[in-house]
N, C-alpha and C positions, 0 to 999 in steps of 0.2 A: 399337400403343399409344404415346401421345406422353410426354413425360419427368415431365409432368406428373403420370399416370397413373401411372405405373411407382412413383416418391416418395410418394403418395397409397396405394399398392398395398400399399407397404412399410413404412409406417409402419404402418396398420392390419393389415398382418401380425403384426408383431413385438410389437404389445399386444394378441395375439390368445391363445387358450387357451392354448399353451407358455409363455408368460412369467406369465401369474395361476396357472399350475400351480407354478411353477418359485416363486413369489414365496408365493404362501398356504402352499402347501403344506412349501416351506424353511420357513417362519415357524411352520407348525405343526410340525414336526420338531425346530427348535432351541428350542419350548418345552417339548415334551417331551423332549426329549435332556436339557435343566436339569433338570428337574423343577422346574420356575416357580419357581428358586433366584432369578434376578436381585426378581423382582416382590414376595419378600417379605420387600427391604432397601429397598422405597418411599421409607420415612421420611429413611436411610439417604442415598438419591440427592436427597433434598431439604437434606438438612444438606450435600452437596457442595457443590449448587448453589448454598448463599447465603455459599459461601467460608470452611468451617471449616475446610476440608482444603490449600486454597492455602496453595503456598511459593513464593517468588520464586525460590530455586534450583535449580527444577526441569528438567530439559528442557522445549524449546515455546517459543511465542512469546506467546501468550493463553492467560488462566484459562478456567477451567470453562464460568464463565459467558456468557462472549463466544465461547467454540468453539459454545454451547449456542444463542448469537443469532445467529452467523452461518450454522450449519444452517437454523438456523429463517427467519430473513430468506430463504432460499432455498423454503423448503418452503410456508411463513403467504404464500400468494398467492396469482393468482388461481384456483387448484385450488380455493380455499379459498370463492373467491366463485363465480366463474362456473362451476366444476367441477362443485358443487354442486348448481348449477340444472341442467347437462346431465344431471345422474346422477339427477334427480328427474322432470326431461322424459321421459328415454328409460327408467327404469326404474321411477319412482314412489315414494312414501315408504318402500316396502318396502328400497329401493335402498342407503338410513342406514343401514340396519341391518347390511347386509352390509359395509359400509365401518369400523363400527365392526369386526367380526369382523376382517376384513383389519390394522385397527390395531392390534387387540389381539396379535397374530400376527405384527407388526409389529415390534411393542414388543421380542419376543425376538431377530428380526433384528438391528436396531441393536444389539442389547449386544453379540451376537459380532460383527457387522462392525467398530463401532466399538473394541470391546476391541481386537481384531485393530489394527486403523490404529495404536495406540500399542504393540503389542506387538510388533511388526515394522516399528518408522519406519527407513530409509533415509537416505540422504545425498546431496543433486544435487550438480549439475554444480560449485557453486559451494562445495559441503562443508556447506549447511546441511540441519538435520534436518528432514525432512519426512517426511509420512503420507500413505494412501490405499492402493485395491486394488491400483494397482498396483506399491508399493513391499511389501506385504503379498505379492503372487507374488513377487517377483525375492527379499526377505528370509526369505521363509517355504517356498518351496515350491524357488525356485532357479532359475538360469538356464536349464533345458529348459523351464520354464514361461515363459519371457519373451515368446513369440507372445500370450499370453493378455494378458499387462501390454501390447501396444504395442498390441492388438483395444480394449483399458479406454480407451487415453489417444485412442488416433484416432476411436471414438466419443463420449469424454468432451469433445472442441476442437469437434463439430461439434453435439453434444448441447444442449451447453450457451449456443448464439449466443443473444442477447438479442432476438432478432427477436420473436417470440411477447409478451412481457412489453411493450415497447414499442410493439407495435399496439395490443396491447388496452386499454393507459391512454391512448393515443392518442384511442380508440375510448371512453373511458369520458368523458373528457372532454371529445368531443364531446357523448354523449349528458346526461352530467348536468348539464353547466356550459353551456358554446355554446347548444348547439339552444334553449334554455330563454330564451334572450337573444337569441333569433332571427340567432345568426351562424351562420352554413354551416360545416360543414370543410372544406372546402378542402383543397386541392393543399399553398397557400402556410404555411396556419394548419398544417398536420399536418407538413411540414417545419419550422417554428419550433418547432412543440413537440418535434420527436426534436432540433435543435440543445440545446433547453433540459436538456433531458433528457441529453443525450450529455454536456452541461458538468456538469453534477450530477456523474453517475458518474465521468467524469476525476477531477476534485479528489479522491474516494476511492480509486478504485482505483489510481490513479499511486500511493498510498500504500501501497500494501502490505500484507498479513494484520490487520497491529495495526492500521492504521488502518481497516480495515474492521469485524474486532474491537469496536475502540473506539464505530463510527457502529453498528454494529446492535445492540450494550448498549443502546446509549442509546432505539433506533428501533425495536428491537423489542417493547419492552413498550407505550408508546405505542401503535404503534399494536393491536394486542389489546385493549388498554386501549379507546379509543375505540370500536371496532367490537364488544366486549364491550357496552360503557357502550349503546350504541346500540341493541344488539340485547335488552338486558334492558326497557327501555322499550319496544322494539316487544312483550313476552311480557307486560310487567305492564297494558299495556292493551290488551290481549285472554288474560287471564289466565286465562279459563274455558274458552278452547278448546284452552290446553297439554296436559291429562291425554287428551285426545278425539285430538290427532293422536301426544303420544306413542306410545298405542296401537295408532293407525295404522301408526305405522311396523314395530311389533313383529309386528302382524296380516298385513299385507302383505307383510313378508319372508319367509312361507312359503305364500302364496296370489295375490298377483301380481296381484291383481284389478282395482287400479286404473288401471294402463299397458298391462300387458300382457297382460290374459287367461287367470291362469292360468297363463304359463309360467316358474316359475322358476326352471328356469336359466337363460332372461336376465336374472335380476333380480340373480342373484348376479353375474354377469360384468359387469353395468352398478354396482352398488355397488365390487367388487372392482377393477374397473380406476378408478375415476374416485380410489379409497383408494390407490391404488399410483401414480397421478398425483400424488396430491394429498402423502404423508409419505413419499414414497420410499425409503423401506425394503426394501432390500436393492438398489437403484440402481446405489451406489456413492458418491456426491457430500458427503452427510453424513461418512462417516469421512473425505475429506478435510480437515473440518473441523478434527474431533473429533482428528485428526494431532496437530494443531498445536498441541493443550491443552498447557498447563505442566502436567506432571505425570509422577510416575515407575511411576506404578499404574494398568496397562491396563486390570482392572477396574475402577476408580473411573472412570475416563471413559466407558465401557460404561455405568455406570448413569444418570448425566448423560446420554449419546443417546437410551435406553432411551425418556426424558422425552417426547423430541418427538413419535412418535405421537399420543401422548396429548394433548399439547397443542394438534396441529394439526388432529389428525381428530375425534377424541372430543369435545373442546370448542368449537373452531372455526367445523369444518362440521358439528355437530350446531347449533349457535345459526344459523348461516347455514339450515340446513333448517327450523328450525322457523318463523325469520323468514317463509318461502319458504312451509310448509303454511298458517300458522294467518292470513296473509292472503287464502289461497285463491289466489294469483296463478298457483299451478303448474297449475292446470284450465283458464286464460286460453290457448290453444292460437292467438289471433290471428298471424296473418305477422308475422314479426320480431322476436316475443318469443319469448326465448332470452339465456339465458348473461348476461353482463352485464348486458344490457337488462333480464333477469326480474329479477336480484336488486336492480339501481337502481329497479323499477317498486313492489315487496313496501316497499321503504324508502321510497320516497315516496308510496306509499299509504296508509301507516298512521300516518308520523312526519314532524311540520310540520320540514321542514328536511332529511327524511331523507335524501334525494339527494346533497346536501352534504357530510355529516356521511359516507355510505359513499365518494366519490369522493376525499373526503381521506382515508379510510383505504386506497383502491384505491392513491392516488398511494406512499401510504407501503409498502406492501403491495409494489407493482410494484418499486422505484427499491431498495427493499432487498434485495431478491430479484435484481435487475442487479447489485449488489454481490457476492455470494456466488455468483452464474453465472462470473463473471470470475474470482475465484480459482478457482474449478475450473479452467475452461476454459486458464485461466495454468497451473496446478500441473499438466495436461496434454500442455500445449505443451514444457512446461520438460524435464520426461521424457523427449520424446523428440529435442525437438532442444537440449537446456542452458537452465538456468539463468538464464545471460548473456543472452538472446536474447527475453527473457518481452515486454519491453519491445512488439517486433511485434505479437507475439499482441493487446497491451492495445489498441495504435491501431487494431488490426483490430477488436475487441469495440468500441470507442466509436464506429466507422465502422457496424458493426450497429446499434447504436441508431439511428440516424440513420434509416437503409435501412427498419430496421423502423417507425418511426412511418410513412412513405408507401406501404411497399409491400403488395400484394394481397397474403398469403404462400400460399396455394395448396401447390403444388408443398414448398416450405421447413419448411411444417407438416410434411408427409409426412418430411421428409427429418430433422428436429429430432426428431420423434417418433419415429422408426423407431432412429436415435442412439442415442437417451436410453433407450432400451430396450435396446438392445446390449449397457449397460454394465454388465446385469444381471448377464449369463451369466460372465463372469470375476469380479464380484463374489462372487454366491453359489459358485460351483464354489471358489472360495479358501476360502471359508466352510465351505462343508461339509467337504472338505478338514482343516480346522485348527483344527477345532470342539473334538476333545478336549486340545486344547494350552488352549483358553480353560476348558474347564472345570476343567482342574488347576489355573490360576492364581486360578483362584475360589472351591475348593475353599482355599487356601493364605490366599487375602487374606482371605474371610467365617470364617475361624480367629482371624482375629487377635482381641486384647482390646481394643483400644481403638475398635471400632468402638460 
């Protein structure tokens, strides 16, 4: 078996049954351990989010709302676009449906991961305070636990390379922009574009949490914005056929009929993984964020994370599916449509400009997502070799981009996938773990009066 094989073996291993058992199943356990305590301070997690509850004196480096856009600039990508289309390809409309499930079960994840990241922050090399799983084991669980924090960080530097997100904007701007203008991609053109693309990302991430913070406040609504804006126009003119494929999707996730004949449990295994790609909940990556919030109230950042499910699968990649059903494009089974290509083909079928209109939100989608890969991938590094040293790490990550816009990833996929799934299993095992330390501080802060 060549190495190629083996990375290809192993990535599709580790997103195989153990880890959507280990992931739905955690997520339905910590919403029943609550008793969907977090979910019925909704309103609650919205009045954080628009900064009632911000103090500058708090610990952290970013408010609420920028730990909330630098998750999401990670998460709101192309999960969101081309994820979508694979999980509708190979599992069919039924496929939504389970993805919602998996979000919603989601949702409970991120409170206790995230609560945990500020209830357990840590100290690097350099003495500043920092969050994630794996300052959550060494602070929470203790140093026999530290095999499981150094398994988190060494899949968390290789999980997280930017190779993946820089092909496929590569790859989108060949197909929606170039080819249309009868330019080729090229060798030459696809090395220009990961330079273009490598200098973007430098200018932010040589900057550090706040300034990434700061660029995905601003970039992350935007772009939802746009590709909301976009997608309600593709629904309001084909308006009559929204209630016919809602239905579908509802009808199909328990009958399978239209992919797969009947069998569903693949349909839940293809909705369930493309939902655990797509809002990664229980991962790990997120509470790194969510670390870093100003604030002195673990729950309070718990409900802020809570958010992103919701925002990225529920609304997201439901508008992206319906875009996908109610043009019919998902039945078009022609060679080479797929992933990208179906969701550029759905938007330029139905909407004069539409192509355009998704490739700039692809662009925004992609480059803020590179942003938020790098602090992980940084706050990984940092862990295990200092602090002082992150600097490496960074010129390695902007040397990936590069690599990534030119190269076949084959093999890389396998090995990024296979990562990124790794970082699962010390996530949740802390989690379950330190579940009822979160729920006394919840029980203490949803006490209070002034909430």
């Amino acid at each position: 078996m060549s190495l190629k094989e083996i990375l290809v073996s192993f990535g599709n291993a580790m997103w195989g049954t153990p880890l959507l058992l280990l992931l739905m199943g955690g997520g339905l356990f910590f919403l029943l351990y609550s008793r969907f305590l977090p979910f019925r301070y909704l309103k609650h997690a919205i009045q954080i989010l628009r900064g009632k509850y911000d103090k500058d004196q708090s610990e952290g480096d970013i408010n609420h709302y920028q730990a909330l856009s630098t998750a999401l600039a990670a998460t709101v990508g192309m999960g969101n676009i081309s994820g979508v289309a694979v999980a509708i390809t190979m599992g069919g409309p039924g496929a939504i449906f389970w993805m919602w499930v998996s979000a919603f079960v989601g949702m409970a994840t991120k409170f206790f991961t995230c609560t945990l990241a500020v209830m357990y922050r840590g100290k690097d090399s350099l003495g500043h305070l920092q969050g994630g799983p794996m300052y959550v084991i060494r602070e929470g669980l203790g140093k026999k636990w530290q095999p499981l924090a150094i398994l988190f960080c060494v899949a968390g530097m290789f999980g997280t390379i930017p190779s993946f997100q820089s092909n496929q904007l590569t790859a989108a701007i060949g197909e929606g922009l170039l080819l249309p203008m009868g330019i080729e991609l090229t060798f030459a053109i696809k090395l220009t574009i990961g330079f273009i693309l490598a200098i973007i990302v430098a200018m932010v991430i040589l900057g550090g949490i706040k300034r990434i913070g700061t660029v995905a406040g601003r970039m992350v609504p935007m772009m939802v914005g746009i590709y909301v804006v976009a997608v309600i126009a593709i629904l309001v003119l084909n308006y009559e056929l929204v209630p016919q494929y809602l239905k579908l999707i509802f009808v199909d996730a328990f009958t399978a009929n239209s992919v797969l004949g009947g069998a569903v449990g693949a349909i839940v295994v293809a909705g369930a993984r493309r939902a655990a790609f797509s809002n990664e909940a229980g991962i790990g990556t997120a509470p790194m964020a969510h670390g870093a919030a100003k604030t002195n109230e673990p729950v309070r950042e718990g409900l802020v994370a809570m958010m992103g499910p919701a925002i990225d699968t529920i609304i997201v990649c439901t508008m992206t599916a319906l875009a996908i059903l109610i043009t019919g494009i998902w039945q078009d089974h022609t060679e080479g449509i797929s992933g990208v290509t179906l969701t550029i083909k759905a938007f330029d079928d139905s909407l004069w400009g539409g192509r355009y209109l998704l490739v700039l939100a692809l662009f925004i989608f992609a480059i803020t997502s590179l942003f938020s890969y790098s602090y992980y991938g940084g706050k990984c590094f940092s862990y295990l070799f200092g602090a002082q040293h992150v600097r490496w790490y960074q010129y390695f990550y902007i040397g990936m981009v590069i690599w990534g816009s030119v190269a076949s990833l084959g093999a890389v996929i396998g090995l990024i996938d296979g990562m990124y799934a790794l970082m699962a299993f010390p996530t949740m095992i802390s989690a379950f773990i330190l579940a009822p330390k979160v729920m006394k501080a919840a029980k203490v802060y949803f006490a209070k009066d002034d909430l």
